[in-house]
MMTF fields as JSON, N, C-alpha, C and O atoms, coordinates in Angstrom:
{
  "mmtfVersion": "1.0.0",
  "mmtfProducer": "UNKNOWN",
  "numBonds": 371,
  "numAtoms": 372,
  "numGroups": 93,
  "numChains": 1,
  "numModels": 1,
  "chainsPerModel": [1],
  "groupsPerChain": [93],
  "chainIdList": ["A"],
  "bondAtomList": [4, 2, 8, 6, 12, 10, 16, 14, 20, 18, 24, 22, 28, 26, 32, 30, 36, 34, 40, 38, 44, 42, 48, 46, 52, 50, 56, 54, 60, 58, 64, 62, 68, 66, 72, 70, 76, 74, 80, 78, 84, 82, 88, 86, 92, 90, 96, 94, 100, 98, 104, 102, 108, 106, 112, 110, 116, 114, 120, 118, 124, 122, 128, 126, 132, 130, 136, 134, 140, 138, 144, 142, 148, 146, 152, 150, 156, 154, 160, 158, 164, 162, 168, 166, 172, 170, 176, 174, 180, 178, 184, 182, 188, 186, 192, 190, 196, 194, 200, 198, 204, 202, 208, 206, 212, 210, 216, 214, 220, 218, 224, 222, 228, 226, 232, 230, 236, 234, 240, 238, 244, 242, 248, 246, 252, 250, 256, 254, 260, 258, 264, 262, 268, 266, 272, 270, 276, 274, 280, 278, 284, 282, 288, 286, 292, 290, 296, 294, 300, 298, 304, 302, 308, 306, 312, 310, 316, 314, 320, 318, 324, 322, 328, 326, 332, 330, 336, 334, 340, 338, 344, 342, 348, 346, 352, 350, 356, 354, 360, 358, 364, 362, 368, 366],
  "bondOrderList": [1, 1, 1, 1, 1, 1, 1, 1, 1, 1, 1, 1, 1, 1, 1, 1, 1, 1, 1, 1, 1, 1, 1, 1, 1, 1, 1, 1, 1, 1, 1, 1, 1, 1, 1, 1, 1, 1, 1, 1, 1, 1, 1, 1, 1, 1, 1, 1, 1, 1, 1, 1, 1, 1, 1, 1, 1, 1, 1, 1, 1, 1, 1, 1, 1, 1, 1, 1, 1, 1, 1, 1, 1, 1, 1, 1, 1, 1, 1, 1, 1, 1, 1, 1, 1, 1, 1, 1, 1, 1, 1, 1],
  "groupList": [{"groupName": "UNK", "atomNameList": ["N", "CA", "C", "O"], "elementList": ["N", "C", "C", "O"], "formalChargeList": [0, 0, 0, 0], "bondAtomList": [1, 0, 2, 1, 3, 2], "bondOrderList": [1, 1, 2], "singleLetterCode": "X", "chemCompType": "L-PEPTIDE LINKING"}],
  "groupTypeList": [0, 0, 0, 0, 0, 0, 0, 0, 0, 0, 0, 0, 0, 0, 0, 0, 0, 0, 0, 0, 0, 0, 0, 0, 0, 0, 0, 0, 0, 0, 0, 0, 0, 0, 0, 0, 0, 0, 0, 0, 0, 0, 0, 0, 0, 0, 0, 0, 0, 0, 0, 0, 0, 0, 0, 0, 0, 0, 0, 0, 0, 0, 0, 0, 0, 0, 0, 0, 0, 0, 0, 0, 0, 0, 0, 0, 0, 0, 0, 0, 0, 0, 0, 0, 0, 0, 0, 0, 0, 0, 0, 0, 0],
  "groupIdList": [1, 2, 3, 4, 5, 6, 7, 8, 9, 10, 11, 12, 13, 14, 15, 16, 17, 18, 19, 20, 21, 22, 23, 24, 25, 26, 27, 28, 29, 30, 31, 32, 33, 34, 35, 36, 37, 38, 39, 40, 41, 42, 43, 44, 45, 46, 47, 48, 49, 50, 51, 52, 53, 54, 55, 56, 57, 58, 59, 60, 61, 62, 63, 64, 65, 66, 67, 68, 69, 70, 71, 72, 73, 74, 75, 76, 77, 78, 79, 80, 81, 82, 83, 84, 85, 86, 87, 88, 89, 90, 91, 92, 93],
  "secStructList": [7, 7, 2, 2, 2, 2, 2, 2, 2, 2, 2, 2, 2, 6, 6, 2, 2, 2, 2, 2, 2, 7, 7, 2, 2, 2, 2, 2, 2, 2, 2, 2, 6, 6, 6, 1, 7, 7, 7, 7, 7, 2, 2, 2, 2, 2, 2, 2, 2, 2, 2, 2, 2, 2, 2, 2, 2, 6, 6, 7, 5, 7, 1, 1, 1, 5, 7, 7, 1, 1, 1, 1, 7, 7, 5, 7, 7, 7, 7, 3, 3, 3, 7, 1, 1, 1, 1, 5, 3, 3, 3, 7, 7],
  "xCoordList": [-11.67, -11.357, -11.075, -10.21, -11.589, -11.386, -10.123, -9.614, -9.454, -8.149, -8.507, -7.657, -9.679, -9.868, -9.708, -8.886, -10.411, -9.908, -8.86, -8.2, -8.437, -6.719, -5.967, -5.276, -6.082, -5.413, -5.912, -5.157, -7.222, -7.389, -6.987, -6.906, -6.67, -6.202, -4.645, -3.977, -4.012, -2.259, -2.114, -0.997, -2.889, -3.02, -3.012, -2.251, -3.911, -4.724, -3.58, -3.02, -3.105, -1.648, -0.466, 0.319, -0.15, 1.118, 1.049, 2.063, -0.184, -0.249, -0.748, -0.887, -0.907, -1.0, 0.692, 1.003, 1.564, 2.645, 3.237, 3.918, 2.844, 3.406, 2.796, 3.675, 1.719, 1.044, 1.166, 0.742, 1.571, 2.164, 3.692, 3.842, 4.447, 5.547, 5.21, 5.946, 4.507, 3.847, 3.383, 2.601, 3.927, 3.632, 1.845, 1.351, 1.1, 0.141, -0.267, -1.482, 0.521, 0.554, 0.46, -0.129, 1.53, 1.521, 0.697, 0.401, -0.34, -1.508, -2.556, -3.031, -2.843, -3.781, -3.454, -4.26, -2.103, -1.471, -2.438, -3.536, -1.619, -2.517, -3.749, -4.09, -5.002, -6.552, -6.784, -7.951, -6.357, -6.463, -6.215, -6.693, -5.401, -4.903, -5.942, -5.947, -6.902, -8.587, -9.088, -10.116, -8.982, -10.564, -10.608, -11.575, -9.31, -9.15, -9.413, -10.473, -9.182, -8.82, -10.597, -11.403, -10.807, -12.153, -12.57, -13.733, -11.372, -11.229, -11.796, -11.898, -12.152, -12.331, -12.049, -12.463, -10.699, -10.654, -10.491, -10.665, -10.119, -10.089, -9.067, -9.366, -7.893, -6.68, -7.106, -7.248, -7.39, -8.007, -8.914, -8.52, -9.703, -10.394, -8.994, -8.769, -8.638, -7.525, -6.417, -5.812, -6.459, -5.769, -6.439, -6.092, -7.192, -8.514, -8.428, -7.932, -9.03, -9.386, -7.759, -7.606, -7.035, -5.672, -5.398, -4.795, -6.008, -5.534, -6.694, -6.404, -7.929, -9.241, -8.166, -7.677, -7.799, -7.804, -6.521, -6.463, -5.877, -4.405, -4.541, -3.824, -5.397, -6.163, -6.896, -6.908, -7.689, -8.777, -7.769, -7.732, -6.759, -5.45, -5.046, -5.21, -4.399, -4.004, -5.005, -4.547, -6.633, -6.942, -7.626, -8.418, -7.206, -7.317, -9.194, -9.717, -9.756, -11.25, -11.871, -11.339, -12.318, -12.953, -14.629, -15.218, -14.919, -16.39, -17.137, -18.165, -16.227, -16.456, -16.585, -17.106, -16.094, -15.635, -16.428, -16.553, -17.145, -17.17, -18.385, -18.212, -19.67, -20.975, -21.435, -20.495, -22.287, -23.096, -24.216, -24.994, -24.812, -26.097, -26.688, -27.685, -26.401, -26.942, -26.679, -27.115, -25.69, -25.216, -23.697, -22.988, -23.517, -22.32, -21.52, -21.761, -20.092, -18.952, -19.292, -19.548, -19.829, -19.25, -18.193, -18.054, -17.677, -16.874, -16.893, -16.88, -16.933, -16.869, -15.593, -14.907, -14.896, -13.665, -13.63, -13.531, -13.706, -13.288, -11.859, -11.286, -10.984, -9.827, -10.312, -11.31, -8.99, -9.599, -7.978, -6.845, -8.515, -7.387, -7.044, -7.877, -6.002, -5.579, -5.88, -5.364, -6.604, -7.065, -5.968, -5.63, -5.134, -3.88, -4.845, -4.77, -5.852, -6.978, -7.578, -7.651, -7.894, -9.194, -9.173, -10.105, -7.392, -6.73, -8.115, -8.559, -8.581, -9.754, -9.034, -8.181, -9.869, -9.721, -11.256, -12.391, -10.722, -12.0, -12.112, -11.142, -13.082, -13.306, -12.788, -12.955, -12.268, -11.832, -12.421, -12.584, -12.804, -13.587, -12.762, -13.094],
  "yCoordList": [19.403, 19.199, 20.558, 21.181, 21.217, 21.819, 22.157, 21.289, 23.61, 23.531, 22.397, 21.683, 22.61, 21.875, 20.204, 19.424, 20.02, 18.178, 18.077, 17.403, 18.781, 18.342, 18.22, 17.225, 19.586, 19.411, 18.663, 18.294, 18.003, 16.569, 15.253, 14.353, 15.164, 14.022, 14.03, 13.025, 15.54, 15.467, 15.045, 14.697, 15.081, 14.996, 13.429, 12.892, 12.947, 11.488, 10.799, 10.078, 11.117, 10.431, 10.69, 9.75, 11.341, 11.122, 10.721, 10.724, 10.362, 10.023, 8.281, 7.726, 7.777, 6.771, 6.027, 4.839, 7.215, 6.481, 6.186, 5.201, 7.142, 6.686, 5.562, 4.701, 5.046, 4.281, 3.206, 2.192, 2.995, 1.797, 1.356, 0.14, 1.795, 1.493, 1.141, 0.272, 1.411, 0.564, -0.37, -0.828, -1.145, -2.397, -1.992, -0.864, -3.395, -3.251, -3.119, -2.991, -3.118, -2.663, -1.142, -0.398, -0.899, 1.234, 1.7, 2.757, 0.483, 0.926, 1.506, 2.641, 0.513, 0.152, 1.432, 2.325, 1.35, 2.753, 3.937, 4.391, 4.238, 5.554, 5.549, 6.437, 4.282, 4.429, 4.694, 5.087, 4.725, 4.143, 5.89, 6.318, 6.555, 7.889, 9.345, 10.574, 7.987, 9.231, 8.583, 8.379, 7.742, 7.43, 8.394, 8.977, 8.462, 9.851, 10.74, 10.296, 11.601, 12.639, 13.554, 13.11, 14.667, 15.26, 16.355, 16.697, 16.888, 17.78, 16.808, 15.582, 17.712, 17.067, 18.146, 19.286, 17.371, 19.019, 17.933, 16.716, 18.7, 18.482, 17.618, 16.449, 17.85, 16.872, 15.683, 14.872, 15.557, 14.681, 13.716, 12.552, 13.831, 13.594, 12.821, 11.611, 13.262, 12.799, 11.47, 10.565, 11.73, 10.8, 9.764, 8.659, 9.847, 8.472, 7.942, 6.831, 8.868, 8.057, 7.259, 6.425, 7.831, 6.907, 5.95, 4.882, 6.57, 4.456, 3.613, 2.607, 3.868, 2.901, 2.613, 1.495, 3.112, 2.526, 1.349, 0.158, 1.919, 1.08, -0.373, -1.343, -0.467, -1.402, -2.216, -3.445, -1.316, -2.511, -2.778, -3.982, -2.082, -2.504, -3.946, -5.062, -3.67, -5.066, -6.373, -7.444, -6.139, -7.538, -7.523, -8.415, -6.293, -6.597, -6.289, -5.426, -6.935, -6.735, -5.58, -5.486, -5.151, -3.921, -3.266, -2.193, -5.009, -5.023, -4.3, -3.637, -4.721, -4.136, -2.983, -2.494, -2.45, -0.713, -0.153, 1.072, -1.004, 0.209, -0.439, -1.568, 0.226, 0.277, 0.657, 1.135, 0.635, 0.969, 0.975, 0.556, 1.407, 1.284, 2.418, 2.092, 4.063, 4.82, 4.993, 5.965, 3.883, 3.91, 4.512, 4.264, 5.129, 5.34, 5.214, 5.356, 4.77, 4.463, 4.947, 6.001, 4.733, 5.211, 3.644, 2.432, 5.285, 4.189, 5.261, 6.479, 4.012, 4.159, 4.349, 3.449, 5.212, 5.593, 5.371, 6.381, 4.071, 3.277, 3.134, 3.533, 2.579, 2.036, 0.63, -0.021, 0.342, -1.574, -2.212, -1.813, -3.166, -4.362, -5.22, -5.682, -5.224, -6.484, -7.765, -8.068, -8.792, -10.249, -10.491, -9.496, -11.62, -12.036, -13.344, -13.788, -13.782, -15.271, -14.712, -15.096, -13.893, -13.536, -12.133, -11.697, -11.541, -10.729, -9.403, -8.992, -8.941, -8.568, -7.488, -7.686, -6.284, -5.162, -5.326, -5.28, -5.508, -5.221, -4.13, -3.566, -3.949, -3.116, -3.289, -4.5, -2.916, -3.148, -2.197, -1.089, -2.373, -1.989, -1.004, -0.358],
  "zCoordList": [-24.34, -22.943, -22.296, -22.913, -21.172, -20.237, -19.497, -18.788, -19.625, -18.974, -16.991, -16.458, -16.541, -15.527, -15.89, -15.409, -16.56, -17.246, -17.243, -16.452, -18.207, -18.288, -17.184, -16.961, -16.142, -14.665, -14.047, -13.148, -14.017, -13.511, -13.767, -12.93, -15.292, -15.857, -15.883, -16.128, -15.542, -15.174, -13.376, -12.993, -12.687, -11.673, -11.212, -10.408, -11.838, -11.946, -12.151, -11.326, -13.695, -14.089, -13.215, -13.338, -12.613, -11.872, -10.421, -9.722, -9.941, -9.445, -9.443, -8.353, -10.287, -11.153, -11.473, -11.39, -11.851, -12.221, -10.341, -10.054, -9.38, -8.082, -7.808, -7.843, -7.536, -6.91, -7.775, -7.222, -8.915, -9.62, -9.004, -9.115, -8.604, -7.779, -6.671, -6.206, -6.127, -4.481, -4.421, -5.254, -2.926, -2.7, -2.421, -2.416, -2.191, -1.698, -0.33, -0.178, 0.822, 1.987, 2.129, 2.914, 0.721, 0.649, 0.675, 1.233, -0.403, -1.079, 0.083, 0.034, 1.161, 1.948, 2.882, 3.143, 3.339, 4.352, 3.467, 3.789, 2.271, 1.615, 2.003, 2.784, 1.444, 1.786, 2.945, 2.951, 4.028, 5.219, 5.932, 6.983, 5.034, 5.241, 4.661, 4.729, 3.97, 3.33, 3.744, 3.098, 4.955, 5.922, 6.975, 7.465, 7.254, 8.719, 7.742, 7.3, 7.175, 6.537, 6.192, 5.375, 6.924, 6.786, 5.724, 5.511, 5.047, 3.912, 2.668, 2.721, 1.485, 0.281, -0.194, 0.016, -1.404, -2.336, -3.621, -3.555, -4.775, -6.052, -5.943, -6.185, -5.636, -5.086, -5.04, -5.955, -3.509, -2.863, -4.089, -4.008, -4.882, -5.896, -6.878, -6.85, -7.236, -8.186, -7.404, -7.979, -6.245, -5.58, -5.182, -5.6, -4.573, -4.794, -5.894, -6.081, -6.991, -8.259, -9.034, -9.926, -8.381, -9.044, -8.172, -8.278, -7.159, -5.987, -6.457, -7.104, -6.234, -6.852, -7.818, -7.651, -8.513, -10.184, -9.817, -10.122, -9.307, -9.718, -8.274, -8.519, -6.913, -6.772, -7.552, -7.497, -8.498, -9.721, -10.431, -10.686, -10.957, -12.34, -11.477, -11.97, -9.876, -9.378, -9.125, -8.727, -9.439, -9.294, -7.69, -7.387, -6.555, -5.582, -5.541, -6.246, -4.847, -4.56, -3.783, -2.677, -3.884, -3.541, -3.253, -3.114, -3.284, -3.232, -1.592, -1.454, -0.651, 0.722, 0.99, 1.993, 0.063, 0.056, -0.9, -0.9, -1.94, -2.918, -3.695, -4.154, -3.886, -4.388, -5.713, -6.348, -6.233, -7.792, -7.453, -8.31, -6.161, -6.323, -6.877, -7.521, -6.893, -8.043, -9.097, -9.714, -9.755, -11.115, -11.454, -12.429, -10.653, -10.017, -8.714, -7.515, -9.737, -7.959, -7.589, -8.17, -5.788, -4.681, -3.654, -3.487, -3.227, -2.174, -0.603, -0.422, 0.347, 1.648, 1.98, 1.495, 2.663, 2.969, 4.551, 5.248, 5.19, 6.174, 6.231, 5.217, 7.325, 7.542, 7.163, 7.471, 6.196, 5.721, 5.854, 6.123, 5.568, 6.01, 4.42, 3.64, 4.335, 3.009, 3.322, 4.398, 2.746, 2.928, 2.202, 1.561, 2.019, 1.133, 0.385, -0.761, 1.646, 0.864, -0.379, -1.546, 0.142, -0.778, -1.932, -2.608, -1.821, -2.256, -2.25, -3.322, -1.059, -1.058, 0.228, 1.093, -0.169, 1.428, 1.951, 1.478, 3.004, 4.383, 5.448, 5.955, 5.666, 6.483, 7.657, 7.798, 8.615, 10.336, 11.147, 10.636, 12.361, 13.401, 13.892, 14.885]
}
């Protein structure tokens, strides 16, 4: 592993142990806070990938947001909304 891996995967993880203490409203505030947001850094990268994750850990749906059509995740970084029916985020206008 790469001194860069590793600082990605210490990154990933503590931010992993925050976003496991959050409600799912927090959750949605955070995403909702990398739809405005026009920078991309390595950060940024690590913090995504620990909210995706700890969204998929909760069960919540994510199909609206997030694709496989080149074989890899992508996700659309829209402002979305929590469904409580359908425990599902949506997109909002």
């Amino acid at each position: 592993m790469t001194k860069t891996d590793t600082y990605a995967q210490e990154r990933i993880g503590f931010y992993e142990a925050r976003f496991a203490c959050e409600t799912i409203h927090q959750l949605v505030t955070n995403f909702n806070s990398l739809a405005s947001s026009r920078g991309w850094t390595a950060e940024r990268s690590c913090y995504s990938s620990a909210l995706t994750r700890e969204m998929q850990r909760r069960g919540i749906d994510l199909t609206a947001i997030m694709s496989n059509d080149t074989g890899q995740q992508t996700i659309r970084y829209v402002r979305v909304a929590y469904d409580k029916d359908s425990h599902a985020l949506l997109p909002i206008a």
